[in-house]
N, C-alpha and C positions, 0 to 999 in steps of 0.2 A: 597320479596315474602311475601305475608297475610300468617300470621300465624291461623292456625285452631289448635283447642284442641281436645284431645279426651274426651268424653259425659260426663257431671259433674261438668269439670272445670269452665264452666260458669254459672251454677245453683244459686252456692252461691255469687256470686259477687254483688257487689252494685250496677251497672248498671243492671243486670237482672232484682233484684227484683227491683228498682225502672219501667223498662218500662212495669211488672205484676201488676201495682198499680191500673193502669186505663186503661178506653177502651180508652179515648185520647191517652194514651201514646202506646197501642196498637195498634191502627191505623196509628199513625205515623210510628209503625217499620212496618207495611203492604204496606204502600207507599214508606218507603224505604228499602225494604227488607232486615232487618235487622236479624241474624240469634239469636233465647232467644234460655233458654233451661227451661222445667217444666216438672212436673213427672208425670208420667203415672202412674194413678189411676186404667184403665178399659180397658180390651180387651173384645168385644161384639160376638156375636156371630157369625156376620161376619166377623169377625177380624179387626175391626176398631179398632183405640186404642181411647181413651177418656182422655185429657190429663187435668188436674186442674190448669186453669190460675188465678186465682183467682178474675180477674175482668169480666170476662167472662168465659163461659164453650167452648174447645175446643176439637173440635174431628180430626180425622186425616184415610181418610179412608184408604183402607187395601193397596190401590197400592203405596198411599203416603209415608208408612211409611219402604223403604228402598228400594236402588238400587236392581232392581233383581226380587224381589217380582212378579209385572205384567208377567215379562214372565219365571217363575216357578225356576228362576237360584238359588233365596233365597227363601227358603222353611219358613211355616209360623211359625214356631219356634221363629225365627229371631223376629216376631212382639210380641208374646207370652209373651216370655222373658223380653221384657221391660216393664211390670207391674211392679210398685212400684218401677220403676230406672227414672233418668233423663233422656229426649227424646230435640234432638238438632233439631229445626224446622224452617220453614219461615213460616210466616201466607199470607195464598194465597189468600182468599177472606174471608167475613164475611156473615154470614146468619143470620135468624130468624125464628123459628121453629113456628109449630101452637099455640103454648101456646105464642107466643111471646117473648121467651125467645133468645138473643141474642148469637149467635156460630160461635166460630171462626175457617173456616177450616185452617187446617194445615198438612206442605209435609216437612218428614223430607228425602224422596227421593230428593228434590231440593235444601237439605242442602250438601247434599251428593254427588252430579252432580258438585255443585259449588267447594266441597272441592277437587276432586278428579282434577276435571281442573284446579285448582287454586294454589295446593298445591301439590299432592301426583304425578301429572305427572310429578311437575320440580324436584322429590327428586331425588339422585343418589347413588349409590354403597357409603358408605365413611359417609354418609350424619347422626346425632346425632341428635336424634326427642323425642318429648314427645311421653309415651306411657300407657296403664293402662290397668291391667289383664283383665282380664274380665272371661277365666277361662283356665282349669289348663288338660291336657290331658296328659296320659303315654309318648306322644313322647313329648311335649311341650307344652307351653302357647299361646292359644290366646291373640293378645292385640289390641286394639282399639287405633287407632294413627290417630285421628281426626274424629270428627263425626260424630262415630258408625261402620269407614271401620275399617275393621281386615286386621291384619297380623300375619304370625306365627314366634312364637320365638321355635325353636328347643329346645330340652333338650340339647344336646352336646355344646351349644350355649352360654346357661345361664349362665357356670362358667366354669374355668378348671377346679376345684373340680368338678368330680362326685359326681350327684346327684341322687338316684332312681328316684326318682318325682320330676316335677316341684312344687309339695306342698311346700317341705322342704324347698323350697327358695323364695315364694312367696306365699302373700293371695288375693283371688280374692278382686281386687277394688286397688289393691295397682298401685301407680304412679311409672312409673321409666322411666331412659333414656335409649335406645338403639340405634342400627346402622344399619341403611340401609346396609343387606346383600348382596340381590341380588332382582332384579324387573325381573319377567319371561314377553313373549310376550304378556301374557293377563292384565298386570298389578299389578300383584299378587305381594307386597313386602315380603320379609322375611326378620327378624330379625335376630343381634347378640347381645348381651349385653356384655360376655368377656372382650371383648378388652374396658373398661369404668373400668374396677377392678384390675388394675395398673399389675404390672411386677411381675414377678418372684421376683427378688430384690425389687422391692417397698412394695410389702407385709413382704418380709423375712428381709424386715431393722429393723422391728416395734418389731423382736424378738434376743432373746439371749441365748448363751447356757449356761447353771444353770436356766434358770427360769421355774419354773412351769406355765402353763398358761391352760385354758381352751379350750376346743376343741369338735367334735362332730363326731363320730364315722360313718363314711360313707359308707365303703368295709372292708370286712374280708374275708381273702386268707389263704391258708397252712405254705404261707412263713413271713406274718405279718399282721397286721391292719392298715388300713389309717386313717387317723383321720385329720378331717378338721381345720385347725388354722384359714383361713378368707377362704373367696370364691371364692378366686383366689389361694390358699395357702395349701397346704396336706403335712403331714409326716407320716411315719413310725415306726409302733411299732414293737415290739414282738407279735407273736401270744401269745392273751390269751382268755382258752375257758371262760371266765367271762363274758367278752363284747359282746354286740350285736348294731347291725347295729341300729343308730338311737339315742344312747345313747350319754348324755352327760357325758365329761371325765374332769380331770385334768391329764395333764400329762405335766411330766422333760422332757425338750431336752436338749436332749445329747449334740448334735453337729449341726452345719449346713454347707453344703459344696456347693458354688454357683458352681464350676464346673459339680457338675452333677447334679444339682437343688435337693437334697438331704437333709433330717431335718430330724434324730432320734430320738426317741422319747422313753419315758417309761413310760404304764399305769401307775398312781398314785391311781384312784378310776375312776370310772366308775357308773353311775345309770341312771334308763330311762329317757327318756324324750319326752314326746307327740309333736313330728311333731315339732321337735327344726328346728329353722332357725338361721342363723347365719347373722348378719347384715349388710348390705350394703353400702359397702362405692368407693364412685365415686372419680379416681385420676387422670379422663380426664374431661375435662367439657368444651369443647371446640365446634364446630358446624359440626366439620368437620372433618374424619382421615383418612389417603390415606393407611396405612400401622404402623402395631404393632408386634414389636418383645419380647414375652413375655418372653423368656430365657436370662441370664445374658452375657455380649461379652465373656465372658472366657469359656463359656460351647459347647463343641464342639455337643448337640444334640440343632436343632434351630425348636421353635414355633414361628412361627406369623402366622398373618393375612394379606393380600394383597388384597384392593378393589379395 
């Protein structure tokens, strides 16, 4: 199956900018529709976008520039929006204005046609793809998982650590892998990430009881505070009214009991921290997962996942 990216990843490559050198090398990917990617400089008043190829000027008129657009399904935001980002395109024919100035148009709708036949229809439940934020809403992340389509990553999704916001765990533009959720009848994929931020035990091996380690205060309850260890990974403190949601801690664990997936924990210090994220680290890296049991065999309460 041809791999497509999502928007960006081919910007910087050596082969892009070598076929942005010249109108030869521009003309050749026109004759073999080859997919560049360049940035969007100018959305006009009609909403054409105006993209800067460097050996020619490119424009991209307003139907061309995404699935949807012409019959009102993609609202002109979508074209808006990509000023001053990389735009993945085919150059469909070549003009020349009254000044004589050479223009090359461009359909990144027929970038998008191709990926979605090509690519996004053979994915399935299970299936580990590239993906890049793009931006960040109360229920979840949008992300871009091939040239320019979206899919949603849910918040409940992103981690088993609770999170308030998709912020705390991601900055818009940031790359990650995720999992083919679930494809509804109109083709809409949704995202998981979870199941890519290893086990209950995979995370709780990397600790031990006496060690102080660093943490990031996520829920506060009557009965104690959670406090994030990795992003697949939480324990439990003592309520204290010092700490507040969002702060980064040092705290001793106590204990850890893989029976009831369980890590006690005791405030050491506590102080703010603007929109902490805790880093991401990937313990599947594989193409494909049928099914993920993220609780240990000994613990009689069972998470997974089943695609």
């Amino acid at each position: 199956m041809k791999k497509y990216y999502p928007e960006g990843v081919l910007f910087e490559s050596r082969q892009n900018k070598r076929y942005l050198e010249s109108v030869t090398n521009l003309r050749e990917c026109f004759f073999e529709e080859k997919i560049l990617e360049a940035r969007a400089v100018l959305c006009d008043s009609e909403h054409n976008l105006h993209v800067d190829l460097g050996a020619v000027h490119g424009i991209m008129p307003r139907e061309e520039c995404a699935v949807g657009i012409s019959d009102g399904s993609v609202r002109d935001i979508a074209v808006i929006s990509r000023v001053n980002k990389p735009v993945a395109f085919k150059i469909i024919d070549f003009t020349d204005d009254e000044t004589g100035r050479r223009t090359a148009i461009l359909s990144r709708r027929a970038v998008q046609e191709e990926c979605t036949e090509e690519y996004i229809k053979n994915l399935v439940p299970g299936d580990i793809i590239d993906a890049r934020v793009t931006h960040n809403e109360s229920f979840g992340s949008f992300c871009d998982i091939g040239c320019g389509i979206p899919a949603l990553l849910p918040i409940d999704s992103i981690s088993v650590s609770r999170i308030p916001h998709p912020d705390v765990r991601f900055s818009v533009n940031t790359m990650i892998k995720a999992v083919v959720k679930s494809i509804d009848e109109n083709g809409r994929i949704t995202l998981s990430h979870k199941e890519l931020l290893g086990t209950w035990r995979e995370n709780a091996d990397g600790f031990r009881a006496g060690q102080t380690v660093g943490g990031i205060v996520r829920s506060i309850e009557k009965y104690g505070v959670f406090i994030e260890l990795a992003p697949n990974l939480a324990g439990l403190a003592e309520y204290n009214p010092s700490v507040r949601e969002g702060d980064n801690t040092s705290v001793y664990i106590k204990s850890i009991n893989p029976e009831k997936m369980k890590i006690k924990l005791a405030v050491v210090d506590s102080f703010p921290a603007d929109n902490a994220k805790m880093p991401v680290k990937y313990y599947f890296n594989g193409e494909h997962i049928d099914n993920w049991r993220y609780s240990p065999d000994i613990c009689t309460k069972i998470i997974e996942t089943v695609f």
